[in-house]
Residue frames as qw, qx, qy, qz and C-alpha x, y, z in Angstrom:
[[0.761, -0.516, -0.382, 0.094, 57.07, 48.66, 35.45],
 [0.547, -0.255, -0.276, 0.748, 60.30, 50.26, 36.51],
 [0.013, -0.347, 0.043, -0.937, 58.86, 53.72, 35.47],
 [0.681, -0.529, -0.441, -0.248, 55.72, 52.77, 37.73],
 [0.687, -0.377, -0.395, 0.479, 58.53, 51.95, 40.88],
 [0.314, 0.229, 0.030, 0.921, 60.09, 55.10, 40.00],
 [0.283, -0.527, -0.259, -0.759, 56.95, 57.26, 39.90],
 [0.703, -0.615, -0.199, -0.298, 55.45, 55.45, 43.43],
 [0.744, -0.033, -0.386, 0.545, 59.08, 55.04, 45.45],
 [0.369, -0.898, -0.240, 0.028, 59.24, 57.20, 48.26],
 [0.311, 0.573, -0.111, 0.751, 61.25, 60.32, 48.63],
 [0.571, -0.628, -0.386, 0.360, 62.51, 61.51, 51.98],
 [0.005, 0.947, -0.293, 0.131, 64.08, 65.33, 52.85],
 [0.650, 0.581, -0.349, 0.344, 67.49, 65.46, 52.53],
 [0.758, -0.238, -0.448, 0.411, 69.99, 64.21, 55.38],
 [0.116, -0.923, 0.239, -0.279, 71.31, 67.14, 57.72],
 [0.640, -0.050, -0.573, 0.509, 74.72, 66.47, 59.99],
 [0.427, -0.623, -0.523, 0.395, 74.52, 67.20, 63.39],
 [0.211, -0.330, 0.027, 0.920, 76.17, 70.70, 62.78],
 [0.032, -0.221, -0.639, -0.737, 73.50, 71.50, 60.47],
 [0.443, -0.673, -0.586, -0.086, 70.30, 70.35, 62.55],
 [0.433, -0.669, -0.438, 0.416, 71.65, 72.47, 65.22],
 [0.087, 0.099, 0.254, 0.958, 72.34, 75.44, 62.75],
 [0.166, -0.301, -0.571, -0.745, 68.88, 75.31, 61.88],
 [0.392, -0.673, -0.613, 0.132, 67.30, 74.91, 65.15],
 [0.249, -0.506, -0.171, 0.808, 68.92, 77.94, 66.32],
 [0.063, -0.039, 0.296, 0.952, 68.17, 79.61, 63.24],
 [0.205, -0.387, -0.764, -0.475, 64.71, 78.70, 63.38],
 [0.351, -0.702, -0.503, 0.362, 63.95, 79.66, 66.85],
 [0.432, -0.309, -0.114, 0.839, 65.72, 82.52, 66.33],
 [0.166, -0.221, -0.577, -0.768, 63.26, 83.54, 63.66],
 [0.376, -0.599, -0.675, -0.208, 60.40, 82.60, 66.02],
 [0.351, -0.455, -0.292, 0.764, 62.04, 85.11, 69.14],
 [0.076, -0.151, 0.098, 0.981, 62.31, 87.85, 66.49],
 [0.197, -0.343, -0.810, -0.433, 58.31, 87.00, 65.20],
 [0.333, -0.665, -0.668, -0.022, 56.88, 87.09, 68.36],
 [0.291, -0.314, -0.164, 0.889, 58.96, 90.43, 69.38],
 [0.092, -0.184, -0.384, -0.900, 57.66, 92.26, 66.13],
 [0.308, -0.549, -0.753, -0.191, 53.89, 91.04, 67.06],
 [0.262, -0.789, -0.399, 0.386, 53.68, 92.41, 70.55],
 [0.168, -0.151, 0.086, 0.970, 55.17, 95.69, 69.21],
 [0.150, -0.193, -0.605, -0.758, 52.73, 95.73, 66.42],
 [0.354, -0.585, -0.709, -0.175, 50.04, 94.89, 68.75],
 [0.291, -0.217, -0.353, 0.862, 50.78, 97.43, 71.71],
 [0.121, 0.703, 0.668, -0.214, 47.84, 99.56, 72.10],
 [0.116, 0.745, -0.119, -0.646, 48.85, 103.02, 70.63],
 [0.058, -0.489, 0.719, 0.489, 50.32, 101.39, 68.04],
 [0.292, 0.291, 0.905, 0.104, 47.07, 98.31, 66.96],
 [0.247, -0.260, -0.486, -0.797, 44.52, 99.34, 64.45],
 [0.390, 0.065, 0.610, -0.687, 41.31, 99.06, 66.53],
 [0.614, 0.349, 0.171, -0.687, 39.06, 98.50, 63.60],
 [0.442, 0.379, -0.799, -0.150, 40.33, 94.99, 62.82],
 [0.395, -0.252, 0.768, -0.437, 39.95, 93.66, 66.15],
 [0.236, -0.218, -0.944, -0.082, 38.10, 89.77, 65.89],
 [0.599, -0.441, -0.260, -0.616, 34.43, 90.15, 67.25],
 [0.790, -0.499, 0.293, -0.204, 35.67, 87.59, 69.77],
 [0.532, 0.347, -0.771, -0.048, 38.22, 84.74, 69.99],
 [0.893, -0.212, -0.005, -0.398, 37.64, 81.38, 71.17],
 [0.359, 0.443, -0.805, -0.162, 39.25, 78.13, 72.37],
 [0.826, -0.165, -0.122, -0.525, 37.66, 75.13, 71.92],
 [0.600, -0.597, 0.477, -0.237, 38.44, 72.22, 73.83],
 [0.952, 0.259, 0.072, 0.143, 39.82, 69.48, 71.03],
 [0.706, 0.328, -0.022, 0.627, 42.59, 72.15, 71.02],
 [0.623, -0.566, -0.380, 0.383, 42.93, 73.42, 74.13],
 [0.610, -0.208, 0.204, 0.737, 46.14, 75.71, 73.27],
 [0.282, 0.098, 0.497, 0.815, 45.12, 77.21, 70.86],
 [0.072, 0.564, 0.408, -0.715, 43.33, 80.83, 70.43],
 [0.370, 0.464, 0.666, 0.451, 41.04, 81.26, 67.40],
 [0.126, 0.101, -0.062, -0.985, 39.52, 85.14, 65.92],
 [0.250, 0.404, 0.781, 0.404, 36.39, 85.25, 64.85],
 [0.013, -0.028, -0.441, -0.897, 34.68, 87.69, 62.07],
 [0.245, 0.756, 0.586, -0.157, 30.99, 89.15, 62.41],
 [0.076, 0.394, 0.271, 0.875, 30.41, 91.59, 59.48],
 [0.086, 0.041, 0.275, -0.957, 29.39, 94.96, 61.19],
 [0.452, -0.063, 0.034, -0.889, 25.86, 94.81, 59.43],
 [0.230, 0.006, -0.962, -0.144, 25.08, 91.62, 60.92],
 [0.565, -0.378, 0.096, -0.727, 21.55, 91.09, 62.20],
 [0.328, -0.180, 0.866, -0.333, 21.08, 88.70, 65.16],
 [0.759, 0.083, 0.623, -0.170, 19.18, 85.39, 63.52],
 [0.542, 0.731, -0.376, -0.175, 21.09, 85.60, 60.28],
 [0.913, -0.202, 0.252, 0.248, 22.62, 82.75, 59.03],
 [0.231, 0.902, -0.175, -0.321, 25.91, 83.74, 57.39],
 [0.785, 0.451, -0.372, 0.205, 28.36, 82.14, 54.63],
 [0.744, -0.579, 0.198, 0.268, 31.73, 80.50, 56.52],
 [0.500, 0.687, -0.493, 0.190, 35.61, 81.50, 55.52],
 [0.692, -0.677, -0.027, 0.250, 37.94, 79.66, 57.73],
 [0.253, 0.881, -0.369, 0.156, 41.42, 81.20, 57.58],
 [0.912, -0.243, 0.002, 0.329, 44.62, 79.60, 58.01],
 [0.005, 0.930, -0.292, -0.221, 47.98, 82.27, 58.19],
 [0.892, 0.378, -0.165, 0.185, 50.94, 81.56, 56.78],
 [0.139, -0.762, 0.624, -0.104, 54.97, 81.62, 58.21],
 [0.323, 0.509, -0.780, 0.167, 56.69, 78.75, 57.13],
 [0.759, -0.316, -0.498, -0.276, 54.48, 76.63, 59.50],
 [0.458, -0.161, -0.497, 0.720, 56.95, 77.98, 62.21],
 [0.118, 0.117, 0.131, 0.977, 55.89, 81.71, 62.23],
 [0.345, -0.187, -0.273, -0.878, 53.22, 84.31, 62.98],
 [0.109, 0.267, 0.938, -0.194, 49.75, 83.24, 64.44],
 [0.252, 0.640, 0.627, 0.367, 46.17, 84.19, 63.39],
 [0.274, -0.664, -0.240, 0.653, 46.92, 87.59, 64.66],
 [0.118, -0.430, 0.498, 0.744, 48.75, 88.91, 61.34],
 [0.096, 0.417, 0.890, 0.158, 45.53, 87.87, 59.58],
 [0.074, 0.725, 0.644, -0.234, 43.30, 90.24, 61.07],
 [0.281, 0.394, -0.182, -0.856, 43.23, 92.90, 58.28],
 [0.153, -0.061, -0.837, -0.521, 41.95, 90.32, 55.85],
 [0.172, -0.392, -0.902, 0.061, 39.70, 88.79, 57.86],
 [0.048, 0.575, 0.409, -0.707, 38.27, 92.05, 58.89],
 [0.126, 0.187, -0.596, -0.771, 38.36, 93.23, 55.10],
 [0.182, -0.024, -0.871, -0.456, 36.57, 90.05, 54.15],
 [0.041, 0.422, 0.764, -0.487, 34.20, 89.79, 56.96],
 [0.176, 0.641, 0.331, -0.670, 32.57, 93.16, 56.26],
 [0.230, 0.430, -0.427, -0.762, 32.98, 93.67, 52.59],
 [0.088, 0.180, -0.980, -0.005, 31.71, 90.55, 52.24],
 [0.652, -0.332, 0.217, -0.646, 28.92, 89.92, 54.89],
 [0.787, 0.079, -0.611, 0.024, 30.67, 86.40, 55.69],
 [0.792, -0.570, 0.216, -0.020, 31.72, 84.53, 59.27],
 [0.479, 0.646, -0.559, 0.204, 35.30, 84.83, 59.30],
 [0.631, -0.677, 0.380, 0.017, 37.37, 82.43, 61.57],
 [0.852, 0.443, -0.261, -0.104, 40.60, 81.96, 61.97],
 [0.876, -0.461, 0.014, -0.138, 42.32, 79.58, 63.20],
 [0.025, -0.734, 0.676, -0.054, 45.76, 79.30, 64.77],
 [0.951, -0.134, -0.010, -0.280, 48.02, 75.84, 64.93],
 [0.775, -0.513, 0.283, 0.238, 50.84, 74.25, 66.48],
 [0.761, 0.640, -0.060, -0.084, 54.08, 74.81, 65.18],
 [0.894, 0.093, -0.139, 0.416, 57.44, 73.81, 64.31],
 [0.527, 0.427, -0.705, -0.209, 59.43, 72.76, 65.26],
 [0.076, -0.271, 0.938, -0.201, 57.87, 70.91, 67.71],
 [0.631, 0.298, 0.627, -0.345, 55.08, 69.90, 66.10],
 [0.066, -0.303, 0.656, 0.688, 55.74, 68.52, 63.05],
 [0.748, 0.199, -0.353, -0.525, 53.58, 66.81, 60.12],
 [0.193, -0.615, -0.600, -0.473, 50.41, 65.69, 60.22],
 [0.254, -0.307, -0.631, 0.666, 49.99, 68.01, 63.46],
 [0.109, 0.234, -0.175, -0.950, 49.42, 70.97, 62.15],
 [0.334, 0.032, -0.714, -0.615, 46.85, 69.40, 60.00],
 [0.410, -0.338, -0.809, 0.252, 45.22, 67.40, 62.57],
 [0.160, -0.275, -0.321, 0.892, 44.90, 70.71, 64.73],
 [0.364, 0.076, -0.141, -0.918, 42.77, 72.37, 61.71],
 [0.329, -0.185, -0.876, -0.299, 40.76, 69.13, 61.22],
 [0.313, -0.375, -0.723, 0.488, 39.76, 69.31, 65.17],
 [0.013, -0.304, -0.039, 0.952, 39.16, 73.11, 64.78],
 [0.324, -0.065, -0.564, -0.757, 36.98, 72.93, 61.33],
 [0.386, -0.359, -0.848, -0.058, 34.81, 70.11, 63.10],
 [0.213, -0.447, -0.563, 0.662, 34.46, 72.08, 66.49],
 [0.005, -0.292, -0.067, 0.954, 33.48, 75.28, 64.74],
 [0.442, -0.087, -0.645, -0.618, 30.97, 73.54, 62.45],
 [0.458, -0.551, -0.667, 0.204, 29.32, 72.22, 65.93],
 [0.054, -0.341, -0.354, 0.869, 29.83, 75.50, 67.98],
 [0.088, 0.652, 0.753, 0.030, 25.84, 76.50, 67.90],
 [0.195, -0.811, -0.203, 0.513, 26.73, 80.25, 69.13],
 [0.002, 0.337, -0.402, -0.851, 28.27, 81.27, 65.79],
 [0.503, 0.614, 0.178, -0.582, 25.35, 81.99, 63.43],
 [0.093, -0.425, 0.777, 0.456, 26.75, 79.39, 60.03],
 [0.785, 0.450, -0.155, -0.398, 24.88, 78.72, 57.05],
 [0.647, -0.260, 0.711, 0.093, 26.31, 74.79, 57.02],
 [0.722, 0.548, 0.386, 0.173, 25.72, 74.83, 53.09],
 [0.394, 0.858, -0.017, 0.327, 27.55, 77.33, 52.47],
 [0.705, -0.521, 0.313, 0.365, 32.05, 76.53, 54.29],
 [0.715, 0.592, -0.249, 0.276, 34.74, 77.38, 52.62],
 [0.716, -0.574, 0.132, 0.376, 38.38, 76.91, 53.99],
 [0.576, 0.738, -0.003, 0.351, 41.38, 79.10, 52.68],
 [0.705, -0.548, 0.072, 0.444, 45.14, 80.01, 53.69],
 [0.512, 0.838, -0.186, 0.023, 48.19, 81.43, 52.42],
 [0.407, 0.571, -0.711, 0.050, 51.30, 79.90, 51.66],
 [0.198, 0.088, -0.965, 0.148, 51.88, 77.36, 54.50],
 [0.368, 0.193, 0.690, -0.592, 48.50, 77.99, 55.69],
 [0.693, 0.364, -0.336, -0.524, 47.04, 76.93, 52.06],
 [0.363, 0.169, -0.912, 0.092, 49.13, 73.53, 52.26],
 [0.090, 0.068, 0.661, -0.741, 47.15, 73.43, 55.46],
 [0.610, 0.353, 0.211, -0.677, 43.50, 74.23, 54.12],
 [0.822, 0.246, -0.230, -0.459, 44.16, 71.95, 51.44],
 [0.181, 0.118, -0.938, 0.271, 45.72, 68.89, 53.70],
 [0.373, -0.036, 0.507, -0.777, 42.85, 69.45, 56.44],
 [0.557, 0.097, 0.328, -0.757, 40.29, 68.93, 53.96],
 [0.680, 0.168, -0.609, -0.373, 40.80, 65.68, 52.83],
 [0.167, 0.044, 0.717, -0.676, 39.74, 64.30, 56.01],
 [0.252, -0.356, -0.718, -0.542, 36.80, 62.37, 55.57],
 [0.270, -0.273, -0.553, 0.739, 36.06, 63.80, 58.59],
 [0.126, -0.563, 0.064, 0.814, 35.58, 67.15, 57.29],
 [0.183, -0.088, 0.660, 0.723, 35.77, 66.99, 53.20],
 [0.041, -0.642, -0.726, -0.243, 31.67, 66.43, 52.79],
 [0.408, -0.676, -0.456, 0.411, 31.46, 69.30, 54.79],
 [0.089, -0.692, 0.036, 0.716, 33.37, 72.12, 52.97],
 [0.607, 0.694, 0.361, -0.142, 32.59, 73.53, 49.25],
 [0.622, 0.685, -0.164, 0.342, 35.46, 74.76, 48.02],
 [0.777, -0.425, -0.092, 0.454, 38.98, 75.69, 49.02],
 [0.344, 0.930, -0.023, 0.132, 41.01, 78.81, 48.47],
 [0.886, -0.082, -0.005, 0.457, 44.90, 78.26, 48.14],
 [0.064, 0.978, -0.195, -0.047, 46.81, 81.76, 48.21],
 [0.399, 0.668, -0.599, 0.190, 50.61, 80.61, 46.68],
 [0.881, -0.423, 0.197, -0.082, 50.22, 77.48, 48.48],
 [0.164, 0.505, -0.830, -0.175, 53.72, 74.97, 48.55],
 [0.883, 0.045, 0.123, -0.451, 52.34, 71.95, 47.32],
 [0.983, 0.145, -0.114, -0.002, 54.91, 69.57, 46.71],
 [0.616, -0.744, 0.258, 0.007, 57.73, 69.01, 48.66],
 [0.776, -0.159, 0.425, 0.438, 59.77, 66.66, 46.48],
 [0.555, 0.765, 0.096, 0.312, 61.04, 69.43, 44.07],
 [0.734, -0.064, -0.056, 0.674, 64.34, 70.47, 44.32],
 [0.160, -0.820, -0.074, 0.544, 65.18, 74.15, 45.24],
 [0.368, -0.295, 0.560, 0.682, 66.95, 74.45, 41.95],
 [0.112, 0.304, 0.778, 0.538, 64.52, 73.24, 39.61],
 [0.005, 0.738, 0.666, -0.110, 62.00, 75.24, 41.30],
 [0.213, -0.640, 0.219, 0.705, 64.20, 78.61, 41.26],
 [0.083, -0.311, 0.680, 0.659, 64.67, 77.66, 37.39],
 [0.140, 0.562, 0.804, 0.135, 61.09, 77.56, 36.62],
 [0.040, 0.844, 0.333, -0.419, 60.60, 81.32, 37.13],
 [0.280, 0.957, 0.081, -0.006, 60.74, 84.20, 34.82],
 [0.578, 0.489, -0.162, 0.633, 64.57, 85.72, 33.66],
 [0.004, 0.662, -0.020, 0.749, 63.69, 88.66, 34.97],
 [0.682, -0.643, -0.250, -0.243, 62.69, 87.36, 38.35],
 [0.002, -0.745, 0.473, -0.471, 64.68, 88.84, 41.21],
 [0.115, 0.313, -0.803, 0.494, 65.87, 87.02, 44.31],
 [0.689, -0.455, -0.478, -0.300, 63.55, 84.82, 45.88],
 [0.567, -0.585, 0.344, -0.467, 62.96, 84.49, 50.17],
 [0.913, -0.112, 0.050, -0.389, 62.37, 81.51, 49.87],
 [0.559, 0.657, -0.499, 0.086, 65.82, 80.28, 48.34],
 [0.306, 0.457, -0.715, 0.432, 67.79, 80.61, 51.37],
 [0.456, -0.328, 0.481, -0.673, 64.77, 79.89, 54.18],
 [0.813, 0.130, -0.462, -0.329, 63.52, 76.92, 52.74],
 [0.397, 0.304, -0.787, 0.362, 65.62, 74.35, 53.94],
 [0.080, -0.152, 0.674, -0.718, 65.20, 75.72, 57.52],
 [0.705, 0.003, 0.173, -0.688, 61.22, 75.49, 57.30],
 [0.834, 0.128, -0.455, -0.284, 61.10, 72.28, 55.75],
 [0.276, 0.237, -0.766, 0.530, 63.75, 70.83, 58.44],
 [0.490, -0.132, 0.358, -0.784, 61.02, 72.50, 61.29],
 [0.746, 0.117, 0.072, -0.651, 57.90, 70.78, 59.46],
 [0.837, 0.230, -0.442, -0.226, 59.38, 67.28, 58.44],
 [0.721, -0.443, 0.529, 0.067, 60.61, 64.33, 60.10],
 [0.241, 0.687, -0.556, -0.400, 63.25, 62.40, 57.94],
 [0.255, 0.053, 0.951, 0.164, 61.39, 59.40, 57.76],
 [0.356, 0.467, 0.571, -0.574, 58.80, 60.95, 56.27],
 [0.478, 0.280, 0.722, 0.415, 57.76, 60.19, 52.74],
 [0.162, 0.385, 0.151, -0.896, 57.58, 63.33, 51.39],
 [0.330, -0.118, -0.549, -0.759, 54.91, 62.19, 48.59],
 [0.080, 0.421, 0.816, -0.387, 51.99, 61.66, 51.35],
 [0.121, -0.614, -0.703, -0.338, 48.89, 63.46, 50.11],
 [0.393, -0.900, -0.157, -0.108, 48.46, 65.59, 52.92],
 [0.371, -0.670, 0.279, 0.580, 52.06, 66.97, 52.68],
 [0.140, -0.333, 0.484, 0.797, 52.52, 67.29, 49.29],
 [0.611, 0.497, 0.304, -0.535, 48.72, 68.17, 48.33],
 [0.471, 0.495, -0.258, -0.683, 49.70, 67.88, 44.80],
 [0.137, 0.085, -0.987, -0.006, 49.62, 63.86, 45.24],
 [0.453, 0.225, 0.588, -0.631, 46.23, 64.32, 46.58],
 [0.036, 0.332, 0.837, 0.433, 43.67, 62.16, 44.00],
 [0.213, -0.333, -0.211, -0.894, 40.91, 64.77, 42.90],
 [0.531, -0.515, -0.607, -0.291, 37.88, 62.89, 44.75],
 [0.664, -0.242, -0.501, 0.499, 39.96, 63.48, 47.94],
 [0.259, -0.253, -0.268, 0.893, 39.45, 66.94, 48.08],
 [0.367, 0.521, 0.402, -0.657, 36.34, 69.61, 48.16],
 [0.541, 0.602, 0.506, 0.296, 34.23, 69.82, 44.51],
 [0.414, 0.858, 0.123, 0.277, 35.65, 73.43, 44.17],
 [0.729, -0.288, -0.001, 0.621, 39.30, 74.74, 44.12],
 [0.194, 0.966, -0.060, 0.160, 40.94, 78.40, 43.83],
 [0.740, -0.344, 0.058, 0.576, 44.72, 78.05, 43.69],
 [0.160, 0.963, -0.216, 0.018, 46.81, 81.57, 42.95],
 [0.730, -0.085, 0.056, 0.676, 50.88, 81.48, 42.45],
 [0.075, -0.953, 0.124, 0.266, 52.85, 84.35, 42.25],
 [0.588, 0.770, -0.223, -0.110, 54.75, 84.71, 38.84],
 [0.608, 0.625, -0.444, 0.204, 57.97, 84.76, 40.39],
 [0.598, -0.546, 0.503, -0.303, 57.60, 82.81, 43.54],
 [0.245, 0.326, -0.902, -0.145, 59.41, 79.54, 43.20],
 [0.287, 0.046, 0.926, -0.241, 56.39, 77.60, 44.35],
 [0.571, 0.431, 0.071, -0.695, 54.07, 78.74, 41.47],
 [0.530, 0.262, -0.694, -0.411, 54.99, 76.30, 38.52],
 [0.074, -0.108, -0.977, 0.171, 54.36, 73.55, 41.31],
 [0.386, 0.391, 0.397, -0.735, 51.06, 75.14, 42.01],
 [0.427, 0.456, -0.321, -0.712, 50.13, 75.68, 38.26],
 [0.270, 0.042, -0.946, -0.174, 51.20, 71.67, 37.59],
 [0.062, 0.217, 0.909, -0.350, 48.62, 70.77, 40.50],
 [0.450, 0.423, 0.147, -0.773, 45.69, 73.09, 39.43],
 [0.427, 0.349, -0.645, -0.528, 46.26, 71.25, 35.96],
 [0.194, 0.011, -0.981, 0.008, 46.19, 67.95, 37.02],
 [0.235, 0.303, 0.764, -0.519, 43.25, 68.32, 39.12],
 [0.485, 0.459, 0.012, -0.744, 41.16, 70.48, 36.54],
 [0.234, 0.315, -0.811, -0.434, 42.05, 67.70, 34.00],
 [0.002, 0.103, 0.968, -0.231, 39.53, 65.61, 35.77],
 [0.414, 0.590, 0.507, -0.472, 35.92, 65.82, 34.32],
 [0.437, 0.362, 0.600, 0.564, 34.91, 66.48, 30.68],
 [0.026, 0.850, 0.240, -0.469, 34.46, 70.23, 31.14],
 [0.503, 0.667, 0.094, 0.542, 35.95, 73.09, 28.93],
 [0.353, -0.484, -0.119, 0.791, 38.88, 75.32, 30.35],
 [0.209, 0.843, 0.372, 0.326, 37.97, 79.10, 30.10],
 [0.282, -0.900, 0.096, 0.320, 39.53, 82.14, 30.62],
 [0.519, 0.728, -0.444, 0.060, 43.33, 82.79, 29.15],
 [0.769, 0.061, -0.599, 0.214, 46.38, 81.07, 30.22],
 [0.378, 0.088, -0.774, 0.501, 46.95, 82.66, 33.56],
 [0.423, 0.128, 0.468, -0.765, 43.52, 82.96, 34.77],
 [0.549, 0.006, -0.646, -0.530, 41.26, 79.96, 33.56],
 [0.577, -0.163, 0.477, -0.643, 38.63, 77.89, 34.93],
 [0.607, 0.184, -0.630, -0.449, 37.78, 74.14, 34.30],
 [0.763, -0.283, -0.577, -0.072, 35.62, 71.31, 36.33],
 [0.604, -0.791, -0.037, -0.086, 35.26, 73.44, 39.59],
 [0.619, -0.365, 0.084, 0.690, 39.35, 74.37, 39.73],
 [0.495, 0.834, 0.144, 0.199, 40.42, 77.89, 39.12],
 [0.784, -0.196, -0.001, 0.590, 43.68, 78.95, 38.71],
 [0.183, 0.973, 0.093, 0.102, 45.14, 82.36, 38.92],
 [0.728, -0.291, -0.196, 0.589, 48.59, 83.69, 38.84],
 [0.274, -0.868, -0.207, 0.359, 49.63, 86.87, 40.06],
 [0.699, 0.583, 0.063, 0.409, 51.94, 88.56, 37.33],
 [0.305, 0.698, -0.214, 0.612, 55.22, 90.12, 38.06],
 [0.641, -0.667, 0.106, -0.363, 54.96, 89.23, 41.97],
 [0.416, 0.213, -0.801, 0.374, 57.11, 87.16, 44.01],
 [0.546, -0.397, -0.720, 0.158, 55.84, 85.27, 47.57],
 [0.242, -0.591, -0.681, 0.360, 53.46, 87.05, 49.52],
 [0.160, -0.371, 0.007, 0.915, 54.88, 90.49, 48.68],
 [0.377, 0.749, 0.532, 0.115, 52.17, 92.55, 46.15],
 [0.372, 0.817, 0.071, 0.433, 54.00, 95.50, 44.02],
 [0.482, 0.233, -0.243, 0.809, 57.16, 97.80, 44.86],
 [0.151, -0.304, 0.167, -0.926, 54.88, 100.54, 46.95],
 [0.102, 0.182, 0.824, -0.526, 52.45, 100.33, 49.52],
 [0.534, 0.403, -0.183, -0.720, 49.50, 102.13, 46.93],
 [0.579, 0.184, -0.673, -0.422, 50.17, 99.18, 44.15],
 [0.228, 0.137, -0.952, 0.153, 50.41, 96.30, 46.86],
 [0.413, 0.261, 0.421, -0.765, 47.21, 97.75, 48.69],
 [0.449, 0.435, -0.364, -0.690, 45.89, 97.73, 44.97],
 [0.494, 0.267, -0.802, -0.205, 46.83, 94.51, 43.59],
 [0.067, -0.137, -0.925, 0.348, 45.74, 92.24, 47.17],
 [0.433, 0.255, 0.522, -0.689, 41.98, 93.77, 47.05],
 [0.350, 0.433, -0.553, -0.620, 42.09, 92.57, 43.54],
 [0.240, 0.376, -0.882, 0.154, 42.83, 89.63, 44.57],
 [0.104, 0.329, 0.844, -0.410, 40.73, 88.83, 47.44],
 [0.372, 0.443, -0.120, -0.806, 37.86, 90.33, 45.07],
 [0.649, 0.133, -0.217, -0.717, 38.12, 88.02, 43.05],
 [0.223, 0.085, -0.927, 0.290, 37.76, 85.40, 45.45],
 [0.335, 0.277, 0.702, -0.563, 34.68, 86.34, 46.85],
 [0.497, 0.409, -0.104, -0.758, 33.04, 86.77, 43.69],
 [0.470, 0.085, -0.878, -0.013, 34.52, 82.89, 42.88],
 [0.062, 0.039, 0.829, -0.555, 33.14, 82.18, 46.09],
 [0.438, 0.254, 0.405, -0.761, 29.88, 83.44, 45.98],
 [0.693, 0.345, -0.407, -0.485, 29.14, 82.05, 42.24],
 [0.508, 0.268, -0.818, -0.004, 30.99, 78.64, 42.85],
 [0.179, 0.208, -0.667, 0.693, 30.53, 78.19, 46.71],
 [0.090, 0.275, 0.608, -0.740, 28.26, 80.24, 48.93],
 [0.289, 0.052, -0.472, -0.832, 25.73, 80.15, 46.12],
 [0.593, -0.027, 0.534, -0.602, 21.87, 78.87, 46.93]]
């Protein structure tokens, strides 16, 4: 019984004093000033790829604010229905918007022949959890009703990276939603909040160099949590999420030597453990009862190899073999 209390006793983020909280707001905003500086550079017309651009963006009216992309592959033909990705970016759930996306989504769209959208959502720090979440719920629903995009309804998949994974796989456990999409794709999602920065640091490789995440943490979690918030909810720390609660097919990646991969790796397990399948593959690429788990070797968070060649390399690998999971597991007739 007392391991039972133990195991179901809520866990809150850690106290801040006043000089803290107002460290971290400044430091957080200050991160969002220097975000949205880099963007409009990057976007400036001499200076934007053209041949990324969204086909259109949209905003729909559950979520006013907010300005979505969306992805026709080039050789679409006009009464084609076509497989759905939504996209969710990642930054720390403060950071970035679906802008810093659009190589993938252009990538995936066309190499692909899929309906990419993707979708932006409120962030910290004044919108904290379940917003964010809520935001994609409203979004997923609205685009699965918007008649004017051409969407094979059998054939949805939602997918993010890093805080936009937490995100794709919070959204869709929404019973709202959840019948509705087929699988999920988790790029180095953080899935469980109550692990200590230590123990998670001291899960990686020897060899594994400095982590981002080390010293920013904190500041993001501060942003995205309130400090009554139980941080084992389900839909903030996915890996509490009971299997039934979430689509029938899962693709979670970690990155060797990101501190948020052994949490990742535990949650793939636990979930795959559910069903009397057999796990194939080897140990860091295996499949078992519609969960596959890949991890990225020798990587750290978000970053892909020491040169702009390997990292090119190693992310089309990647998002390869996702669509090929997709199409077999997923968007399959």
């Amino acid at each position: 019984m007392a391991n039972q209390a133990a195991t179901t006793a809520p866990v809150y983020l850690q106290r801040f004093s006043l000089f803290a909280r107002i460290r971290l707001a400044i430091r957080i905003h200050i991160f969002k000033f220097l975000a949205t500086k880099a963007f409009q550079v990057i976007n400036l017309p001499l200076i934007r790829d053209s041949t990324i651009l969204p086909t259109l963006t949209k905003v729909y009216p559950c979520q006013p604010n907010l300005l979505n992309r969306i992805f026709f592959p080039k050789s679409y033909k006009s009464g084609e229905l076509l497989p759905l990705y939504l996209d969710i970016h990642g930054g720390g759930f403060a950071l970035l918007n679906p802008i810093c996306d659009d190589k993938f989504c252009s990538y995936f769209s066309n190499t692909n022949k899929v309906l990419v959208v993707s979708l932006d959502y409120p962030k910290t720090p004044a919108a904290k959890f379940p917003a964010p979440s809520e935001a994609i719920r409203d979004l997923v629903q609205a685009v699965l009703e918007d008649e004017s995009l051409p969407i094979d309804k059998s054939k949805v998949a939602i997918g993010g990276f890093s805080a936009g994974a937490n995100l794709a796989l919070s959204a869709s456990q929404y019973d709202s939603i959840r019948d509705k999409i087929g699988g999920v794709v988790a790029y180095y999602p953080p899935v469980d909040f109550t692990t200590p920065i230590a123990v998670s640091l001291a899960t990686r490789p020897k060899e594994a160099g400095p982590d981002m995440l080390e010293k920013d943490a904190p500041m993001f979690n501060w942003g995205y949590i309130k400090p009554e918030q139980d941080l084992k909810h389900p839909m903030l720390s996915v890996t509490y999420a009971s299997r039934e609660k979430l689509p029938p097919k899962l693709y979670i990646t970690g990155c060797e030597h990101d501190l948020l991969c052994r949490d990742a790796e535990i949650m793939a397990e636990k979930l795959a453990n559910v069903g009397s399948g057999q796990r194939s593959g080897s140990d860091d690429s295996w499949e078992k009862n519609g969960v596959k788990w890949e991890k990225v070797l020798g990587e750290v968070h978000v970053s892909f190899g020491e040169t702009k060649r390997r990292r090119d390399k190693r992310r089309v690998e990647m998002h390869e073999s996702v669509a090929d999971w997709l199409f077999r597991e997923v968007y399959h007739d």
